[in-house]
N, C-alpha and C positions, 0 to 999 in steps of 0.2 A: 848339930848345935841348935837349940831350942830358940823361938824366935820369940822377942820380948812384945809387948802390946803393942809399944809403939811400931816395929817393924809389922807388925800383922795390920796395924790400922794402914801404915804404905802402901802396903801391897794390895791391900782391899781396897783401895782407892784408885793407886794404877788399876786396879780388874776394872774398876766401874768405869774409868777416862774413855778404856780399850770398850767396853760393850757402846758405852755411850757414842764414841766416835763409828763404833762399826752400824749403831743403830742410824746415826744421823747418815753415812756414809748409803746405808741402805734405802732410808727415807727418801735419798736424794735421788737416787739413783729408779727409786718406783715413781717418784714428783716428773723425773726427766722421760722416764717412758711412757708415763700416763698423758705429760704433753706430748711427746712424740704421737701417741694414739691419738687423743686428741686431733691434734692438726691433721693428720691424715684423713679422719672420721669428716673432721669440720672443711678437709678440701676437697672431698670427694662427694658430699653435698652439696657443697658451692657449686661442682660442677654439675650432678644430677639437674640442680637447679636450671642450672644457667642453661642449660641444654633445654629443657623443658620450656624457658623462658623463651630461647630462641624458635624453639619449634613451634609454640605458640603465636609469636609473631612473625615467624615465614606462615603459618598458615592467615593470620589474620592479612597480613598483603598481601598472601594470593586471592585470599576471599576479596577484598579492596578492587583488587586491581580487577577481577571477575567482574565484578559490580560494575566498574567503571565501564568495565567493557562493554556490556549488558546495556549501561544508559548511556553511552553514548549511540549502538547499534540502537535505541528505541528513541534517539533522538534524530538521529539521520533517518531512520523513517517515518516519525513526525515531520519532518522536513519534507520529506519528500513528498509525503501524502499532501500537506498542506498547495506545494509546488502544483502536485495532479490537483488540486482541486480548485485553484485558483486559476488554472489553465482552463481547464472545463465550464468554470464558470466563465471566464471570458470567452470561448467559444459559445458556452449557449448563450450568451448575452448576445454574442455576433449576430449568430443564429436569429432570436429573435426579432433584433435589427431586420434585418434580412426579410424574413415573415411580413414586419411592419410596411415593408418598400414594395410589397409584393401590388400594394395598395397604387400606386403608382400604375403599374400595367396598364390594370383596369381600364383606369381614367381616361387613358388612351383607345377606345374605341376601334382603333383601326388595327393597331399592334396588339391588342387582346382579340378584334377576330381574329387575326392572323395565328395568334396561338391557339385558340379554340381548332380552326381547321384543321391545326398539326396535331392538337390535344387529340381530338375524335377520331380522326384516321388510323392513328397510332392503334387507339384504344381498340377499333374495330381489325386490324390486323393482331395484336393480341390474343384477340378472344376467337377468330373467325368461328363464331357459330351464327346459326340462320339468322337468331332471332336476340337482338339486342336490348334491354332496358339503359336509357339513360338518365341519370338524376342529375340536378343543378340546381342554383340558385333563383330562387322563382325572379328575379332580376334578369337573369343570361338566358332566358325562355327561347329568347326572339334571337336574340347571339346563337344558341345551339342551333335553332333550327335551318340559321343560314350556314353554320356548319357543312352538317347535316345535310345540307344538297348539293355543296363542293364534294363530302370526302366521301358519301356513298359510291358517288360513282367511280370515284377513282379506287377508293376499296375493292371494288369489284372487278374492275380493270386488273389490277396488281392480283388479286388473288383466285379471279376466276368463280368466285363464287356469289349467291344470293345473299341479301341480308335483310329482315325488316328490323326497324331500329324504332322502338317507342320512348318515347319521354315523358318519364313518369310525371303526371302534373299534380301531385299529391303530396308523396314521399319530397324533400329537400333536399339539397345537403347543408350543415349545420348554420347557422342564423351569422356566426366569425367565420365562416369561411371565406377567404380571397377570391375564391372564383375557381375554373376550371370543373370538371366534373369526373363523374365515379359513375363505369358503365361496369354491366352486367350481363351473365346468360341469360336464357330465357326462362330457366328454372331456378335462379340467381345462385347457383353454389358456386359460381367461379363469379369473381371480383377484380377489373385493371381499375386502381384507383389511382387518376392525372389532374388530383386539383393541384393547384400552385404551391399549397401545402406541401402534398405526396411528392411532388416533383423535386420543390426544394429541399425536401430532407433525403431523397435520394440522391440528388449531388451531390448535398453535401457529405453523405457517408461517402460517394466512390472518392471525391478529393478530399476527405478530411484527410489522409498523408500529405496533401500539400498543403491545405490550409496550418495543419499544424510546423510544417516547415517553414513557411511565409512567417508564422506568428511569432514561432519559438528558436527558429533553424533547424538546421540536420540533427536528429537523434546519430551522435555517436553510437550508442550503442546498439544501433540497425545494423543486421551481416547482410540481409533479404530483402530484395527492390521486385517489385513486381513492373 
């Protein structure tokens, strides 16, 4: 049975509904995977990212915290130094204290020969060679050489041996010196130097562990006592 125009325009139009719907139906269907791809693409970025971000910033806090550590270790030994240096300065300030009182002795005529006599005896068991040069203070001339006649012979006694002992009247010892003297061989390569200087800064090295205890107390961190 032959189909009249109008049936054939129907049916040509049902064919177009049916493509038309299959097209939109496909459209939709590529729209909903292209976003599915999408989001996946766009969460897996996000995450590249965010990992990349975090990684950056665990390294920037460790780098931080590094640092931190850094200035505070070069602050505690700024401290510390400062601590040693302040302590030292108040020791040589003592020290020099000390130096200045030396002046004191002197004055005392009696109690400075008395340490002359110790001074020079010392000096000449020291050195026991024959022949002695001594220097001094063109001031303590007349002081040494009453020394000089107490400790020869008692050097000699104590050690059994001769001695001639000259006193240089030329040579000095220095213009601020406290006093005491600096003996010598006779061919001057060996040197006992007992001015009040030498003396006091020898104390003070054998007791600087107690001075510094007295000053500052017990170093904790000492295991070794002599």
């Amino acid at each position: 049975m032959a189909l009249n125009d109008v049936d054939v325009q129907k049916q040509i139009k049902h064919m177009m509904a049916f493509i038309e719907q299959e097209a939109n139906e496909k459209t939709e269907e590529i729209d909903a995977k292209a976003e599915e791809e999408f989001n996946i693409e766009k969460g897996r970025l996000v995450q590249t990212q965010r990992l990349k971000i975090m990684e950056y910033y665990e390294k920037k806090e460790k780098q931080i915290e590094q640092q931190k550590k850094i200035q505070m270790s070069t602050l505690r030994n700024q401290a510390r130094l400062e601590v040693l240096r302040a302590r030292n300065d108040l020791i040589t300030e003592l020290l020099n204290d000390a130096k200045l009182r030396l002046s004191k002795i002197v004055q005392d005529p009696k109690m400075y020969q008395e340490l002359l006599d110790k001074l020079v005896l010392q000096g000449l068991l020291r050195l026991l060679e024959p022949i002695v040069i001594i220097r001094c203070r063109p001031q303590d001339l007349l002081p040494v050489e009453a020394a000089l006649k107490k400790a020869v012979p008692e050097y000699m006694a104590i050690s059994q041996k001769c001695v001639e002992v000259q006193v240089d009247q030329e040579v000095h010892l220095a213009g601020n010196a406290a006093g005491g003297v600096d003996m010598y061989s006779g061919d001057q390569r060996i040197k006992v130097s007992n001015t009040l200087e030498s003396r006091l800064d020898l104390l003070a090295q054998q007791k600087m562990p107690d001075i510094r205890k007295a000053l500052f107390g017990a170093n904790g961190n000492r295991k070794f006592f002599m």
